[in-house]
Every structure is written in structure tokens, then in C-alpha cells.
C-alpha positions as CSV (number, residue, x, y, z in Angstrom):
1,X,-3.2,-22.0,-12.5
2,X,0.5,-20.9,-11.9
3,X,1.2,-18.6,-8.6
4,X,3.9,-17.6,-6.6
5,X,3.7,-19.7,-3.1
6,X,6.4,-20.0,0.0
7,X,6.4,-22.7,2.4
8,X,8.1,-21.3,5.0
9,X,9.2,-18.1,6.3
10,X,12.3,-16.6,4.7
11,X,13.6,-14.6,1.7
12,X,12.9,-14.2,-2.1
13,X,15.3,-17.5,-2.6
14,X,12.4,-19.2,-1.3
15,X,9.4,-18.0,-3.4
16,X,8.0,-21.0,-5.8
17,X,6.5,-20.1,-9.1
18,X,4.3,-23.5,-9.5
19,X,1.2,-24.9,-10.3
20,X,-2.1,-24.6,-7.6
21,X,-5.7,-25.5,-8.1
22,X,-8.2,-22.6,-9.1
23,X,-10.4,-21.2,-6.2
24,X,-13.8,-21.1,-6.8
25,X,-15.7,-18.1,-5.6
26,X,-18.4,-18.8,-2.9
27,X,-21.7,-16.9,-2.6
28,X,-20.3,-13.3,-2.1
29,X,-17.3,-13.6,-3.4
30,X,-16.1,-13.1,-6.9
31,X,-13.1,-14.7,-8.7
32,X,-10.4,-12.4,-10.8
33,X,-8.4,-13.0,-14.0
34,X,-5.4,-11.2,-12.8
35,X,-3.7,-9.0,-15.2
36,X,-1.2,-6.9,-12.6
37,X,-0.5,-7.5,-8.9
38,X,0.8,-5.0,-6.4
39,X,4.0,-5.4,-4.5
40,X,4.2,-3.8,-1.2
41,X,6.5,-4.1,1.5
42,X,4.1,-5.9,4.5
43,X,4.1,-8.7,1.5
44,X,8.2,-9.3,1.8
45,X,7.7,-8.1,5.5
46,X,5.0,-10.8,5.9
47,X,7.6,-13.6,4.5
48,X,10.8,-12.4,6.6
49,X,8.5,-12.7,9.9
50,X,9.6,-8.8,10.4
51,X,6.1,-7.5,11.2
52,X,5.8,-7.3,15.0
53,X,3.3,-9.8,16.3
54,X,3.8,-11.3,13.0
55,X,4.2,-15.2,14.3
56,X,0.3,-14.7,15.5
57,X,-0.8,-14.8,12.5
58,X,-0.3,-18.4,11.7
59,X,-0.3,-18.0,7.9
60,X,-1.5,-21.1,6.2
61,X,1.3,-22.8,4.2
62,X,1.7,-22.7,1.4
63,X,0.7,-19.0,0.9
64,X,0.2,-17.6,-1.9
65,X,1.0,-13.4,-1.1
66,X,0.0,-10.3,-2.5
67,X,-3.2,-8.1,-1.2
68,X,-3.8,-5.8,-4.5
69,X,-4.9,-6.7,-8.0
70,X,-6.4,-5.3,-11.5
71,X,-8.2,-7.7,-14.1
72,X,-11.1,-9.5,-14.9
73,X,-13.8,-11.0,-13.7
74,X,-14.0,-14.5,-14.4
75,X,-16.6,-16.2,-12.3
76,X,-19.2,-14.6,-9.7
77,X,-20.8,-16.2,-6.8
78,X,-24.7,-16.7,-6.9
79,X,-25.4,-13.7,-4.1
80,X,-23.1,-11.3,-6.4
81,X,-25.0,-9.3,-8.6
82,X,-22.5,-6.0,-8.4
83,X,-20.7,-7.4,-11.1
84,X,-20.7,-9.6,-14.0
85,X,-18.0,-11.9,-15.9
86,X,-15.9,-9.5,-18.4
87,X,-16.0,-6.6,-15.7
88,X,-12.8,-5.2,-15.5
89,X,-12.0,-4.4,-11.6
90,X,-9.5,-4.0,-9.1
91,X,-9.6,-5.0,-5.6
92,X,-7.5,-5.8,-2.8
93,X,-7.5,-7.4,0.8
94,X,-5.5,-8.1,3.4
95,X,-2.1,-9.3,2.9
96,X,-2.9,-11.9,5.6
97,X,-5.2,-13.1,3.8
98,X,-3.1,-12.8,0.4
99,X,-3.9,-14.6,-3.0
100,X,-2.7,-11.9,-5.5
101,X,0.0,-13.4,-7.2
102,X,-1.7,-15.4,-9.1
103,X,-3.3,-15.9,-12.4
104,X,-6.3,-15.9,-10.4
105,X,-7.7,-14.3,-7.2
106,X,-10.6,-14.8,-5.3
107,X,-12.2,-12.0,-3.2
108,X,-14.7,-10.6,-1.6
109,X,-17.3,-8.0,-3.6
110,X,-17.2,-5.5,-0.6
111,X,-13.5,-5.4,-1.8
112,X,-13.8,-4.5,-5.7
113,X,-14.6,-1.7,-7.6
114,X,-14.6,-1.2,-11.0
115,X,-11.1,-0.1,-13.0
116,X,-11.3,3.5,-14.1
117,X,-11.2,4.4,-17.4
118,X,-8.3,5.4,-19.0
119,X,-6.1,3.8,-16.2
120,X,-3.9,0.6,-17.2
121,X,-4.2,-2.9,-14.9
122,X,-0.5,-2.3,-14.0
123,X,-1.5,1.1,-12.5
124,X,-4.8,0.2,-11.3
125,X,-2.8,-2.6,-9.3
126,X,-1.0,-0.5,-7.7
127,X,-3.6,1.3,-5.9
128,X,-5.8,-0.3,-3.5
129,X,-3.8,-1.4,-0.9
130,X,-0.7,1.2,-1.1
131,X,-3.2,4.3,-1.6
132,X,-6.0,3.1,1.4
133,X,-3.8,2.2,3.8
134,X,-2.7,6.3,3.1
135,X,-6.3,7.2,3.0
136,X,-7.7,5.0,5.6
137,X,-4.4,6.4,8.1
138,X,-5.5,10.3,8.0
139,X,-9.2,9.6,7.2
140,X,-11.4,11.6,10.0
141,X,-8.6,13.8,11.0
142,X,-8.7,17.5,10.6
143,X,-5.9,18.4,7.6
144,X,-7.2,21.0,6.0
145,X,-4.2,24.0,6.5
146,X,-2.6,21.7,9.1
147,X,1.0,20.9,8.4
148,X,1.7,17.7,7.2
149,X,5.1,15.6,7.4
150,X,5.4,12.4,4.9
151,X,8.2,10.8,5.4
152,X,9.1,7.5,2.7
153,X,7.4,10.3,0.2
154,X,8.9,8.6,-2.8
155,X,7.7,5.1,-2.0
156,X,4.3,3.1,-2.9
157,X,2.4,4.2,0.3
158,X,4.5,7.4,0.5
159,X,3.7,8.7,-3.1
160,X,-0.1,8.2,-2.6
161,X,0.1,10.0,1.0
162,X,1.5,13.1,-0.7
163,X,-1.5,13.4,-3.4
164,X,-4.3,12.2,-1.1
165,X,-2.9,14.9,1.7
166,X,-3.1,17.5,-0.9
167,X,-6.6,16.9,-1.5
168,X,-7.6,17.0,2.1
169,X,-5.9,20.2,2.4
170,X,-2.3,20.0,4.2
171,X,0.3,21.6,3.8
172,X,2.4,18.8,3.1
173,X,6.5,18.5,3.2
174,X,7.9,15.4,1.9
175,X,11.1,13.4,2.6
176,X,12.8,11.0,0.5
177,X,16.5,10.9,-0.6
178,X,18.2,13.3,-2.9
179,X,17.7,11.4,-5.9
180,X,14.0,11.9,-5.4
181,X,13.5,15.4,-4.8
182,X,12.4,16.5,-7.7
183,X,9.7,13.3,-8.0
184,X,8.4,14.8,-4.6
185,X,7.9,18.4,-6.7
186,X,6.6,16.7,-9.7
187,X,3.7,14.8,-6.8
188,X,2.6,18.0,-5.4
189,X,4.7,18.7,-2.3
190,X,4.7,22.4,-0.6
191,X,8.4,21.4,0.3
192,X,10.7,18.7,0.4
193,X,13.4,17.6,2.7
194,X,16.3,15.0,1.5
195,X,16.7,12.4,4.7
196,X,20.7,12.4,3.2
197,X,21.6,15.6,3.7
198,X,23.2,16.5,6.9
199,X,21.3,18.9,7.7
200,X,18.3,17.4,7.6
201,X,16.9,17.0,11.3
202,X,17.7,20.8,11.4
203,X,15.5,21.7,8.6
204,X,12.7,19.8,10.0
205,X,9.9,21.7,11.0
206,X,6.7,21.4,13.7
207,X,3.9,19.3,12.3
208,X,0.6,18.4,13.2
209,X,0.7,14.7,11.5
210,X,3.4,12.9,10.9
211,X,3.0,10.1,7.7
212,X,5.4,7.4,8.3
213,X,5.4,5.8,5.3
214,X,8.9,3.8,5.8
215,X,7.9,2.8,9.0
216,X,11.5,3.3,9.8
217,X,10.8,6.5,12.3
218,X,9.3,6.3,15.7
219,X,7.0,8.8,17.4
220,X,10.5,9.6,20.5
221,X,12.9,10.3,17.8
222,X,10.4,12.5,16.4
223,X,8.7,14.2,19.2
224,X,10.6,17.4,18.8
225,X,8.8,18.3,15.6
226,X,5.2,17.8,16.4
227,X,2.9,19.9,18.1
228,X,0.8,19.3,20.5
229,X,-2.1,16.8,20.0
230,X,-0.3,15.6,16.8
231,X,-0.9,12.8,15.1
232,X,1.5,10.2,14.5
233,X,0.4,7.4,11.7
234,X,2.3,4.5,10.6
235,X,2.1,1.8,8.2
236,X,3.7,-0.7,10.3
237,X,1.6,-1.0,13.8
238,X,4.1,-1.4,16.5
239,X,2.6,-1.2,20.1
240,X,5.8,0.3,21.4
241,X,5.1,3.3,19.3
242,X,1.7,3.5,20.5
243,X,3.0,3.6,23.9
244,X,5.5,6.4,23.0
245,X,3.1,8.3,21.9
246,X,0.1,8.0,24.7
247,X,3.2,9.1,27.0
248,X,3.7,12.3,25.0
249,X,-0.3,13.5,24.3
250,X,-0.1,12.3,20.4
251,X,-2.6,10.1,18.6
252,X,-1.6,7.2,17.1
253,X,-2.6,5.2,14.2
254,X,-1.2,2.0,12.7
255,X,-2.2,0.6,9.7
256,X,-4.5,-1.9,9.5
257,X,-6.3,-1.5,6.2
258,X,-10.1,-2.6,5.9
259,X,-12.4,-3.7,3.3
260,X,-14.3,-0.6,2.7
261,X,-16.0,-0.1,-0.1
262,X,-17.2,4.1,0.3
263,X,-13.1,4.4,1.1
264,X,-12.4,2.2,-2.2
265,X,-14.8,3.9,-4.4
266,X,-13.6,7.7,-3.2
267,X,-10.0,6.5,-4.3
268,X,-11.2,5.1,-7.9
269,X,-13.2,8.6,-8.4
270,X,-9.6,9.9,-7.7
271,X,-7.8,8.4,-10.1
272,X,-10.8,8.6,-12.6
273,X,-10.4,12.5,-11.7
274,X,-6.5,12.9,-12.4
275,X,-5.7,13.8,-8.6
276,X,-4.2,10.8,-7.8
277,X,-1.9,9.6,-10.3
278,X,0.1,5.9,-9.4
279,X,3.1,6.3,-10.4
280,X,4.6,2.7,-11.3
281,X,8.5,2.6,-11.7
282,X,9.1,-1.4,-12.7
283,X,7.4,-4.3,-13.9
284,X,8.3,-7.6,-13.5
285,X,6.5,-11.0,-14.8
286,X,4.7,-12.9,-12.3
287,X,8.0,-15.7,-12.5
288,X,9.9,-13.1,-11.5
289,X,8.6,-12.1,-8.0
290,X,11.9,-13.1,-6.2
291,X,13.8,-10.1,-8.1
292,X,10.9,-7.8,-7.3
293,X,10.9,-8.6,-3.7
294,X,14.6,-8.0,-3.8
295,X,14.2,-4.8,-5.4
296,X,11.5,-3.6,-3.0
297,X,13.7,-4.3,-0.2
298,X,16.0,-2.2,-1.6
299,X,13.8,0.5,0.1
300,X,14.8,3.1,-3.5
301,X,11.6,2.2,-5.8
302,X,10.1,5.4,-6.4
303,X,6.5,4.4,-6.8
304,X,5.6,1.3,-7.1
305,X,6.4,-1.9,-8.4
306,X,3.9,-4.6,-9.9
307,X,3.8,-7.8,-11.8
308,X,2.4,-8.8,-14.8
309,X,0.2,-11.4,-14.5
310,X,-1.8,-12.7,-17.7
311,X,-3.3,-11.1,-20.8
């Protein structure tokens, strides 16, 4: 099967679209004909070695990236009976563990769930890791009427964190550049700040949590506008910031999303529902995954991005 592979750590000059042998799914696990793949920062993050900790992880080269996928099911281990060959699902796992782009993937069940109706692969792909790692981040903390700040509001994670803090009940203010203030509207936001404008950290309010979705904020530089007790999540962990924030009385939270399949199956009901809508801005074919890792380091995709994989 063709996939996109690196060898070494490095940029999107070094991403190989080439030729690999199919997996084959063991007992529990099931193995995907990819239609669409996700693109989400941690995977160009991942590659530069910019994730904190990140030369612990000992990747295996050569890796194959990419945590999220839509399409369908191919071949099923002998434990699975959850689905069946022609199923059409989405799933997703860490993007340690990677694998997505691909034209195929091999998971685990706990980590699929069947694609909604009425939602295209290209959307569907864009989902599971972008919108859980949103979901997973304020899950179990009280939102209802409390004030919520998202800040990368226009981006993959950011987008998602608006909608699915809407539906818990914050009141949620949104921050993106200029450009995207009227995306933020269109999403659902109670108000929206441009990060551009001058007068931006003077418009900023007190929050109760703080979404940072960029992971380009830290809990100090923020401190000023969060109340007591607040809760600071990002999607980057960085154990600096957890130590700025255990100084200061704030909870912290840092992304590390888990294969859960109650979390995964509340987000498809979602989208089956309407209120969450993915909002994808480009496409690119799977041979083009070096110019979509250059545009999503960009940091401007409003949305997501996601490649097209087979059909």
C-alpha cells in the first residue's frame, strides 16, 4: 500500500510518499480502508521534535504519522465482532502511535465508531482526535454559566472547543485573528476577541477556564485574567506550565487524549445531531502531505485540514 513515512526527525522536505506492506489486524484490532486522514499539529510537532519530552518517545522509524481517519473496514480480527467488513467508521489514536496516512490503518475496536450519517469521510476525519482532545480537556469540569476563554478559536482543536463548550454550557469568548472573527460568530461564540488588535490584552476579561488551543499561551502570562480555582487546559502538556499553575491555585490539564469509546460515541451523536459541525478548510491528496504540513504550520487554517486518501 502507498503511505507517507519519515526516517528521521525534520520538516515536510523529508516526508516520503512510498510503498509499505499492509498491516494485518490482530485479534482486537480492525484494519481500515482509508478514505480521509486528519492533520493536526502534534503530527508536524511530532516530526520537528518540538513536543516537550518529545525525544522519550523513541518513535519507531520509519513512521508512518497521522492519529485520525474515516473509511472502511477492510478486515476484522477474530475477537471483533463490533463491526463487520463494509462498515463505514472513523477512528483515531495516538499520534505516537500513528498509522493514518495511509491507504490503510490498523487500530484498535475500543477506538472506532461508526461514521454518522450524512457526514462526508473528509469531515468525519477530522473529528476524532482534534474534537476529543477538546472534549476529553474540559470533560468533568463544571461549565455550565462559567466563563469560558478559547484561545486558537479558529483552528482544528480550537473550532471544536467552541461548539462542544457551548453544549456544556459556558459562556464562551473566542480568540483568533481578525480575519476570523466572523468564523468565530458563525461557531457559536458569546464574544470574540482578535489576538491582532492592540488592544487586545485590555479587552480580555476574568475566566474560569482557559482553552489553549495554540498552545502558544502559558498559564503566568495569563494569570491576570482567571479567577480563582481556574482551570487552565492545554493541548500541548508542558510541565513548566503545570508548575505555573500549582504555584498560582489553578488546575491544570494537558492533553493527552485516550481511547475512549463512551467519549468517542458522545462526539459521533454530536455530529449525527448538528451541534458539532467540522468545519474542513482544505484538502490535499495523500502525495501531498508535505504542502499540508506546511500549510498547518502556517498556524492560519481555519478548521481543519485533511487528506484524501483512496476511493
Amino acid at each position: 500500500m502507498k503511505a507517507i513515512l519519515y526516517r528521521k526527525f525534520g520538516g515536510p522536505e523529508d516526508l516520503e510518499y512510498t510503498d509499505v506492506p499492509d498491516p494485518k489486524p490482530g485479534s482486537r484490532e480492525v484494519l481500515i480502508r482509508v478514505r480521509a486522514a486528519g492533520i493536526n499539529p502534534v503530527d508536524w510537532k511530532l516530526h520537528r521534535g518540538k513536543i516537550p519530552g518529545s525525544f522519550l518517545f523513541r518513535l519507531k522509524m520509519p513512521f508512518v504519522p497521522g492519529g485520525e481517519a474515516a473509511g472502511i473496514v477492510e478486515e476484522v480480527g477474530s475477537q471483533v465482532k463490533e463491526f463487520a467488513p463494509g462498515d463505514e467508521i472513523v477512528a483515531f489514536h495516538s499520534a505516537l502511535q500513528g498509522g493514518a496516512y495511509a491507504e490503510k490503518m490498523l487500530t484498535s475496536v475500543e477506538s472506532c465508531q461508526k461514521k454518522p450519517a450524512g457526514i462526508s469521510f473528509e469531515e468525519a476525519a477530522s473529528a476524532p482526535l482534534a474534537a476529543l482532545t477538546a472534549y476529553q480537556l474540559m470533560k468533568g469540569l463544571e461549565a455550565s454559566g462559567k466563563k469560558l476563554l478559547v484561545l486558537g478559536a479558529s483552528g482544528g482543536v480550537g473550532h471544536f472547543g467552541v461548539q462542544i463548550g457551548s453544549i456544556l454550557g459556558a459562556h464562551v469568548t473566542g480568540v483568533a485573528s481578525s480575519r476570523n472573527q466572523g468564523f468565530l460568530n458563525e461557531l457559536g461564540c458569546d464574544a470574540v476577541l482578535a489576538y491582532d488588535d492592540p488592544d487586545f490584552r485590555n479587552s480580555l476579561d476574568a475566566y474560569d477556564i482557559v482553552l489553549d488551543a495554540a498552545a502558544a499561551q502559558s498559564p503566568t502570562e495569563l494569570s491576570d485574567h482567571m479567577n480563582k480555582g481556574a482551570a487552565y487546559l492545554s493541548t500541548l502538556p508542558n510541565p513548566v506550565h503545570w508548575m505555573q499553575c500549582m504555584f498560582r491555585g489553578f488546575v491544570y490539564r494537558g492533553a493527552m487524549v485516550r481511547s475512549a469509546p463512551e467519549d468517542l460515541k458522545t462526539l459521533m451523536g454530536w455530529l449525527q445531531e448538528g451541534k458539532v459541525r467540522p468545519v474542513v478548510e482544505k484538502t490535499f491528496p495523500l502525495e501531498q502531505a508535505a504542502e499540508a504540513h506546511r500549510s498547518s504550520e502556517t498556524g492560519h487554517a481555519r478548521g481543519k485540514l485533511v487528506l484524501n486518501v483512496s476511493s
